[in-house]
N, C-alpha and C positions, 0 to 999 in steps of 0.2 A: 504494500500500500504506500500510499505516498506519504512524505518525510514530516508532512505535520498531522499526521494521523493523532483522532481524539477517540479513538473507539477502544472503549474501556478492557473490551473482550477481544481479543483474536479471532476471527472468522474460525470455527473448523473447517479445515479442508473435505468434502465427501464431494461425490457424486450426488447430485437429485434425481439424473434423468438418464437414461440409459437411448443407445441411438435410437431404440426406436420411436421417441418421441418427434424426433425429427421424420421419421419414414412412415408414422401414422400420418404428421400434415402432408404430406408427398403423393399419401395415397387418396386421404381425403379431396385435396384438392382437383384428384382424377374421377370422385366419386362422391361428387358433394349433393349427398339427398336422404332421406330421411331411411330409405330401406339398409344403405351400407353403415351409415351409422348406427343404426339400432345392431345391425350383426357385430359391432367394433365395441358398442358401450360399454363392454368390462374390460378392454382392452385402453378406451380411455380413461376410463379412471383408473386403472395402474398405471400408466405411462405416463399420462399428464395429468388430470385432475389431481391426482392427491401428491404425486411431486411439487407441483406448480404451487399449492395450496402449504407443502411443507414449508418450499424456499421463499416463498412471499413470507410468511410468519416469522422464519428467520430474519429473512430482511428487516420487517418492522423490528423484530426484539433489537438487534444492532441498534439499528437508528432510535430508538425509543430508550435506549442503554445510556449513548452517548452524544445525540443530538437533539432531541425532541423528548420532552418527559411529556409532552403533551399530547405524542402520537400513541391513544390510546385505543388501537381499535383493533379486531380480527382479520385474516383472508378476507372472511368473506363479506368486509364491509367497501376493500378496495378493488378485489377481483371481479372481471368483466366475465360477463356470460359467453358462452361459445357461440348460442344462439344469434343469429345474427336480426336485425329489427328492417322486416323487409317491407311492410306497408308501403312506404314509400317509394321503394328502391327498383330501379329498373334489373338489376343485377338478382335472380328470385333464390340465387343459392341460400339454404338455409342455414350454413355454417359458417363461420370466421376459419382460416386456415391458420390462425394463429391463438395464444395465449394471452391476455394482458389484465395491467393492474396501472392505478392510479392513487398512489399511494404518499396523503397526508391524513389530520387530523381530520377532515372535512369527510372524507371518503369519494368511493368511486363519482358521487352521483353532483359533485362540487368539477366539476368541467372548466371554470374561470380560475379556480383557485390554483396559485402555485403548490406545486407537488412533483414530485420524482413518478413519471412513468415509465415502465419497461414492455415492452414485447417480444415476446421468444416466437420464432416461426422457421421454417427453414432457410430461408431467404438470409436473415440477418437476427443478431440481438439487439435488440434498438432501446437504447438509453436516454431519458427526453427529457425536460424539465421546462418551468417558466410557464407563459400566459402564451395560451392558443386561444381561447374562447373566449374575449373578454367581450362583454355590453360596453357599446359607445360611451357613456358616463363612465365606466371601468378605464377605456381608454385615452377618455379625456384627462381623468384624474391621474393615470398611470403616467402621463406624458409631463402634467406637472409635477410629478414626484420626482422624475429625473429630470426636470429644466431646474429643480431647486436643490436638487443636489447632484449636478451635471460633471463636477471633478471626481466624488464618489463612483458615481455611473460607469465611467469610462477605467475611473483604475479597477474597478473591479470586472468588467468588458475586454480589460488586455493584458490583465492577472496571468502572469505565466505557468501558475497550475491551473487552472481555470481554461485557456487556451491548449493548454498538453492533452485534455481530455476533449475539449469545444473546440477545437480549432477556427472552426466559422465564428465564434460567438453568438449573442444577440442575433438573429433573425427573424425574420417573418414578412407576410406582405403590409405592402407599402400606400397609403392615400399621398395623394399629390398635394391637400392643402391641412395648416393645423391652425389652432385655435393663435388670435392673434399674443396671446398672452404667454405662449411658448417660441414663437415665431423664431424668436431673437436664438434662444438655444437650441431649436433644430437646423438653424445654418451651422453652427459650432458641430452639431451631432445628428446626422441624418437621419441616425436611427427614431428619434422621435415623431419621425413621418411615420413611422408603422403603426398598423394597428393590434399586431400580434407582435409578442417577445418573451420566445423561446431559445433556445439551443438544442442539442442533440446532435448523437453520436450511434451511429451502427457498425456497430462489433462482428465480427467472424460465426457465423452461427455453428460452428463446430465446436466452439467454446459451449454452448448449449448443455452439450452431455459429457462435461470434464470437472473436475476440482477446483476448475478458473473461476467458476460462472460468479459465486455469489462475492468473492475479494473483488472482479472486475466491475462489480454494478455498485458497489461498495465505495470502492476508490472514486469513480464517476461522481457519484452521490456526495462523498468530498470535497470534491473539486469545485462542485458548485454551491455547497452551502451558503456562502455569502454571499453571492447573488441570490440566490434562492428567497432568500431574507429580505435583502433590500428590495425585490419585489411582491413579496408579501409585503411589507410596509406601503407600496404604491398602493397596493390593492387593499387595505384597510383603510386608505386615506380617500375612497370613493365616495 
């Protein structure tokens, strides 16, 4: 882990997930409908539900250990359904071909809230944090939280552990105009044209079914704590 590690405990090293976690989504995604699934469902819950549901709980205990005494919750208040929500959706597959969790105090169902998410899929392990879904008054306020503390913003945006794990930093998409009362500091920092600000990092999905998995999401989780922070403060000042 990295050098200013505050995690009280030492990660144990195990395995969660054995490869066939990855070659269940591989196959799903060739057989995505309710007949193959149902022949799989005890194959998923060995393989991934009750892995995914171990290592998410680990996760929180760390983080709840050593950064959050606040993050008081279960799996299954941040873990996302397999189900996929297709009402709407032109795409009628019934399944997700992947795992994920959203994981703060708030729980899965807090979407605006800053929080550490993960994804395990074949594809990638995708490590993500910060504001994707903020309401316009979210991002109003958001934008003045970093024009009034815009030197903070930016050291903590080109923080060289912060970037070892973020390389991009700060992104998301961009509006062409902003309120005139931040104006002055989005020329200074473009970034306050956005109306998303997030980060994120997709890791090796072979790491998936190794002894890497949960120190690698660990260390991530790290790296951005104080940004993490500093936009929870944005976002309680809405």
């Amino acid at each position: 882990m990295s050098g200013i590690s505050r995690f009280e405990q030492s990660p144990t090293l195990m395995n969660y997930f054995t490869p066939d976690f990855l070659e269940f989504f591989k196959e799903l995604a060739a057989n995505n409908h309710k007949e193959w699934f149902d022949e799989n469902r005890t194959r998923y819950k060995k393989e991934v539900k009750d892995p995914f549901t171990h290592f998410v709980g680990d996760l929180i205990g760390h983080i709840h250990g050593s950064y959050e005494p606040e993050l008081v919750v279960e799996p299954k208040d941040v873990i996302f359904r397999i189900n996929r929500d297709i009402r709407f959706a032109k795409d009628k597959t019934p399944y997700k071909t992947n795992v994920s969790a959203l994981i703060s105090p708030k729980g899965r169902k807090a979407a605006d809230y800053p929080a550490l998410y993960i994804e395990l899929s074949p594809e990638h392990l995708g490590i993500y944090g910060g504001c994707y879904m903020l309401k316009p008054a979210q991002v109003k306020a958001m934008r003045q939280h970093m024009a009034n503390h815009l030197e903070q913003f930016q050291a903590l945006n080109s923080d060289s552990d912060f970037r070892k794990y973020y390389p991009d930093g700060i992104v998301g998409e961009s509006q062409k105009r902003v309120d005139k009362d931040v104006a002055e500091a989005a020329q200074q920092e473009p970034i306050l044209f956005q109306k998303q600000f997030y980060y994120s990092h997709a890791a090796d999905a072979e790491l998936i079914p190794t002894d890497a998995l949960l120190i690698t999401v660990l260390d991530h989780y790290e790296a951005a704590f104080n940004m993490m922070q500093f936009l929870r403060d944005g976002w309680a000042a809405k």
